[in-house]
N, C-alpha and C positions, 0 to 999 in steps of 0.2 A: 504493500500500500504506500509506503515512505517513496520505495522505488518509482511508483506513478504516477505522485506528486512531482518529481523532480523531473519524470518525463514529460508532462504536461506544464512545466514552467520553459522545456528546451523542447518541444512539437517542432515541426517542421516551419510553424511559420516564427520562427524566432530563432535568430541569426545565433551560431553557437559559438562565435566569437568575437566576443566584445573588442574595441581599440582600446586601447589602455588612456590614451589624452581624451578621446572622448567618454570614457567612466567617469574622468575626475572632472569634468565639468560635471556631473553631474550628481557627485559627492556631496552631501549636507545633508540632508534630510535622515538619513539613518545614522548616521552620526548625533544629528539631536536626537534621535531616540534615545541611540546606543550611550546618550551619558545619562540618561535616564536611570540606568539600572547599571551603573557603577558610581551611584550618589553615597550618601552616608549614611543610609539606611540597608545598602547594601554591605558598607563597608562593618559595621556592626554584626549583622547578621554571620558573614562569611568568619568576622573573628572568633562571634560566640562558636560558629560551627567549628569551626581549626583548634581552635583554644580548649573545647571542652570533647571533640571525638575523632581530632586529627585528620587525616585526611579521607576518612570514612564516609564523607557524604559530599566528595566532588562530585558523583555520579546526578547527584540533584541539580549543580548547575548546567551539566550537558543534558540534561534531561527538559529544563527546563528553558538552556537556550536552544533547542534543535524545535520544543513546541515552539517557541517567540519569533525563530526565523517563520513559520510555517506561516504565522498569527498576523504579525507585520506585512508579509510578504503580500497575505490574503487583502490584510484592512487597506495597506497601499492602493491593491487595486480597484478599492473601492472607490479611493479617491479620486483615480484618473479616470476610471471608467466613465463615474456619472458625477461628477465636478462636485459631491458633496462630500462631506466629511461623517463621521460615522453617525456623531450627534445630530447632524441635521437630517443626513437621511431616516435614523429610526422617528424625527419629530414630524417630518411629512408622508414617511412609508409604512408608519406604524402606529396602528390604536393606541389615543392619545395616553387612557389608563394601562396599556403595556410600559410604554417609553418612557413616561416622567417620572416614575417612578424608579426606573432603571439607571433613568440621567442623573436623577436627583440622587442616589447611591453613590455614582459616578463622579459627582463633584466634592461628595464625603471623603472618595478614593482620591480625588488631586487634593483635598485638603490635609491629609494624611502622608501624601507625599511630599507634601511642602514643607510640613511638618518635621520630619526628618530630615529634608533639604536644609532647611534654616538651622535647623538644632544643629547639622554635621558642622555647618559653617562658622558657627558659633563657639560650637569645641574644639575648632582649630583658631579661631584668634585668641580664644582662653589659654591654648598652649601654647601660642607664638609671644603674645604680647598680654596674657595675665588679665585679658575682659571679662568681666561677668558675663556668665552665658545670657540673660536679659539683654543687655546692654550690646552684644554682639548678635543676637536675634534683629536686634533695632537696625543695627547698622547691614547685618545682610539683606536684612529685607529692603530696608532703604535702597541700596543699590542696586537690587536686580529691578525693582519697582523703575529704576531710571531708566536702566539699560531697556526693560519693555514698552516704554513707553517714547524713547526716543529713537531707539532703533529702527532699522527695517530688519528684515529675515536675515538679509544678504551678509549685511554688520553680524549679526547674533550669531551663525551658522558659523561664520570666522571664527569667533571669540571661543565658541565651542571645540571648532575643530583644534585651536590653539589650546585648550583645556585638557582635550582628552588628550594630545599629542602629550603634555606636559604630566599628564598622571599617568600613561604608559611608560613611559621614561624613568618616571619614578617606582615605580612597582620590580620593572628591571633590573633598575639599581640595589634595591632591594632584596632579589633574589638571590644578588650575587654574592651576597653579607652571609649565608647561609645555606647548611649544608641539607640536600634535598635528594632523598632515596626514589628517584623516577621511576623504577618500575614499580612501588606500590602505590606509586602516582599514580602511573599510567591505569594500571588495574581497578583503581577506586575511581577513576575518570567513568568507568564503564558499567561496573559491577556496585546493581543497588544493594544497600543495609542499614539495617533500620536498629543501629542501638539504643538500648531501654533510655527512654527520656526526649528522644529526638524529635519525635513530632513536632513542635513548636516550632524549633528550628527550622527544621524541615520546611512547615509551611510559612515561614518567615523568610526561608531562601528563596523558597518559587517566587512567593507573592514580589520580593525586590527583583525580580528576572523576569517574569513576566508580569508586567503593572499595568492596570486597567488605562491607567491616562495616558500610557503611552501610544492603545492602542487608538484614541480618540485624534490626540496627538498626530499621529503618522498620517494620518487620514487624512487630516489640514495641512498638513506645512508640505506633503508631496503635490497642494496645487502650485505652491509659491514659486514654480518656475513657469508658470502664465503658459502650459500647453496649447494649443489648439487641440478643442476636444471634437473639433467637425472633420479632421482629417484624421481617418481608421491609420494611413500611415506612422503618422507621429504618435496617434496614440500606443501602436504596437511595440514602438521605439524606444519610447517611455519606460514601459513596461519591461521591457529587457533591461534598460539600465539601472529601472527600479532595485531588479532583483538583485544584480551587480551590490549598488550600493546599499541594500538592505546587509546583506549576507557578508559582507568586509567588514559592514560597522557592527553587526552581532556576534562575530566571529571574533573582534577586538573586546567586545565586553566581556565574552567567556574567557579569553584569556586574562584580563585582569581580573578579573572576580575571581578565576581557579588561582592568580596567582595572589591573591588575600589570602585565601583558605591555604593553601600551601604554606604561605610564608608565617599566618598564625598558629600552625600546625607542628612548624619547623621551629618555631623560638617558643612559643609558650607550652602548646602538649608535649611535646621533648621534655621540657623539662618543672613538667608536672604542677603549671600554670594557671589559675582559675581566672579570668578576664570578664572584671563585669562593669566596665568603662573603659571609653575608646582612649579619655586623658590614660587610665592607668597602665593602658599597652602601650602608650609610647616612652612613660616612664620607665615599664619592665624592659623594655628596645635597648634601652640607656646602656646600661650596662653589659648587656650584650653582644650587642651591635655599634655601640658606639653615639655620642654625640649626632653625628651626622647622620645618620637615620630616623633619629627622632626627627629633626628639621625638616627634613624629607617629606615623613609622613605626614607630617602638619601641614605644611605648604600642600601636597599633592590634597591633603583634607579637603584644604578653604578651598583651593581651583574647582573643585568636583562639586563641593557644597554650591557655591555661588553656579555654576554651569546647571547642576540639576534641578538647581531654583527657580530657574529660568524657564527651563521648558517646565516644569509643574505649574510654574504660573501662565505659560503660555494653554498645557491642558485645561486648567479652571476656567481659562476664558475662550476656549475654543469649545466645552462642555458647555458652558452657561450660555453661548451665545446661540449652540445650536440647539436649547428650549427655545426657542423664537424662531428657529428656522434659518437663523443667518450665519455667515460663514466668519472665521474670526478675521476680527477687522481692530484694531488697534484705536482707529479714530473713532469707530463705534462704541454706545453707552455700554452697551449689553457684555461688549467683548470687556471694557476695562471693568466692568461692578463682578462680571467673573471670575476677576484677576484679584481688585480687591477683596471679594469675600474668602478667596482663596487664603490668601495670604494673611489677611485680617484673622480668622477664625484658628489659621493654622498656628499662630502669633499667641492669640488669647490661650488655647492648650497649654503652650512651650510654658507659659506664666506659672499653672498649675501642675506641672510635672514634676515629681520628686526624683525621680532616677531616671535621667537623660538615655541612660543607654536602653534599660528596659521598655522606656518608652521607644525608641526606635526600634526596637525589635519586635513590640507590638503594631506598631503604626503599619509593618510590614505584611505581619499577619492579618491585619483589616484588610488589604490588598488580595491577597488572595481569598478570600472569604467570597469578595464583591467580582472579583474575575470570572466567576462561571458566567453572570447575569450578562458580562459586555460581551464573551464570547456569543454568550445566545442570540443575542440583536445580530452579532457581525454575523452569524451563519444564515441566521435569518435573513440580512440582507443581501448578503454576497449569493445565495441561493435564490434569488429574487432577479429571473429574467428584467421584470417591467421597470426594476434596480439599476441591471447592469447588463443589459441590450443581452449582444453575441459575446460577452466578458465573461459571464453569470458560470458560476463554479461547476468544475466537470465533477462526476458521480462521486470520484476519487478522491477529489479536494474534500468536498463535506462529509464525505464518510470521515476521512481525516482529520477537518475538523470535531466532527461530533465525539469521536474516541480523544481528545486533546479535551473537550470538557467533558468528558466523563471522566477522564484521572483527574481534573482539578476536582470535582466534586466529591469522588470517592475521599479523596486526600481532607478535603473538606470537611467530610463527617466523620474521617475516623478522627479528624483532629478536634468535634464536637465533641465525641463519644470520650476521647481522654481528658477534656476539659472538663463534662458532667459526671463524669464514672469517676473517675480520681486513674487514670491507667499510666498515671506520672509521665505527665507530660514537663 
């Protein structure tokens, strides 16, 4: 079935070799995904994973980025096909009492993701420069709030790709500080297990790798290069270089994400390390690793922080704008009071939270909780000829999708069932 998918993205009518200068013009948009899910709600989760079961449940990030290429892949072509984004199409292609309620979810999930945005970025200026995490909430939010509002896509899309450029560099450098047994890598890369306690984790991993705003997200910002959608040419065009640049920029998140979990795996469970804040892994670093890795860490923090603020803010207002039915628009009310509630509400949380990290590693499992609900609109739409003309998902696609939310839901209720049972999650 995986194999059919991948035949039906390379058919005959789609060229099976891309130029390489014509990819990278068309590079940005999966790239803002892809810092989506190596933000600091990622970077928590993958340490509580490493730090407390080693490299035992890498297999959940390949598992989880092979479903997010399929997911992206799908919701992209949502966008091109019929010029809407996911929220505006389920607001006009879908019974009113289906869809708002799924939106209204929806923008809980970009609030939550902001949430963890803000807070990452905030416990790296505590650890660069000693700010109260309040007080460094104020100021990240402050500035991504500029950058959204004064930018275009084109500006943002840069800043980002300069971001993630700058946190793969750093995670690198990182690995090299430390010594790492690759083949029980390689083998936990592939091979699932579920040691006693993991659940939480677990669904705290997925939910930060595969995140409901960013599938709203991708849906929007793959218009931002002003297609022609009257010519089936260009459209087809698109569409290959979609997947191009989908799949390099998910393929870069799973590498840094596998190498968090590695590298928290290699310094703290080595040496029998309990990690329940992200300041106190960089203090435990210190002595390890050395002065300059904490720095590191910090710096690569706030980059990631501030870059996946950014697009979380740009998902609330791409969510909230498509209740109305309009696509996000920056000069639009609908798109900034998105951005603001986003951000606003995610802000008043940070206030009331007492343990930063555990809140981010909750924030994440909200995400996966609310993921089944966006997958079901998106299959539901992308399954919807009168949706997406001659684009509309082959038998193959939606089978595949449908088996992608049924593990997220299964995952979903055993992680109920240990939450109301006591099965020590």
């Amino acid at each position: 079935m995986m194999l059919g998918f991948f035949k039906d993205i390379l058919r005959k009518d789609h060229p099976r070799i891309l130029g390489a200068r014509e990819i990278l013009k068309y590079l940005g948009p999966g790239l803002l995904v892809a810092v989506g899910f190596i933000d600091p709600g990622n970077w928590a989760t993958n340490i509580a994973a490493g730090s407390t079961f080693g490299y035992s449940l890498l297999w959940v990030i390949t598992l989880s980025t092979i479903m997010l290429i399929i997911l992206q892949h799908n919701v992209a072509h949502l966008g091109i096909a019929s010029g809407l984004c996911l929220s505006e199409a389920a607001t006009i292609h879908m019974k009113k009492w289906v869809s708002k309620p799924i939106l209204s979810s929806a923008v809980m999930a970009a609030i939550s993701t902001a949430l963890a945005e803000i807070l990452g970025g905030a416990i790296a200026l505590q650890m660069l420069f000693h700010i109260p995490i309040i007080i460094g909430s104020v100021l990240v939010t402050l500035l991504v709030a500029y950058l959204l509002f004064s930018n275009s896509y084109k500006k943002i899309e840069k800043l980002i790709i300069g971001f993630v450029s700058l946190i793969s560099i750093s995670f690198i450098y990182e690995l090299t500080l430390v010594d790492v047994p690759w083949a029980e890598v390689t083998r936990d890369c592939i091979q699932p297990t579920f040691p006693q306690g993991s659940m939480l984790i677990i669904m705290s991993v997925l939910g930060a790798v595969v995140m409901p705003h960013n599938l709203f997200l991708h849906s929007e910002i793959i218009q931002s290069r002003q297609w022609n959608l009257k010519d089936p040419n260009i459209i087809k065009k698109q569409l290959d270089y979609e997947f191009a640049d989908t799949l390099l920029s998910m393929i870069l998140g799973w590498a840094i994400n596998g190498a968090s979990i590695i590298l928290a795996a290699s310094v703290f469970f080595k040496h029998h390390i309990q990690v329940t804040e992200l300041q106190q892994s960089a203090d435990m670093m210190r002595p390890l690793l050395g002065n300059a890795a904490v720095i590191v860490f910090a710096i690569a923090l706030l980059f990631t922080g501030i870059a996946s603020t950014i697009t979380a803010g740009m998902a609330g207002g791409t969510i909230f704008a498509g209740l109305y039915g309009e696509p996000y628009n920056i000069k639009d009310s609908h798109t900034k009071l998105g951005i603001i509630i986003t951000f606003l509400f995610a802000f008043l949380i940070i206030i009331f939270i007492g343990d930063p990290f555990k809140g981010l590693i909750i924030s994440q499992m909200v995400l996966s909780i609310q993921l089944p609900f966006t997958i079901f609109i998106q299959i539901y739409l992308t399954s919807s000829k009168k949706v997406m003309g001659k684009y509309v998902n082959t038998w193959r696609t939606t089978t595949l999708l449908i088996v992608i939310a049924t593990i997220v839901v299964i995952l979903n209720l055993w992680l109920l069932y240990y939450l109301f049972f006591g099965g020590g999650v």
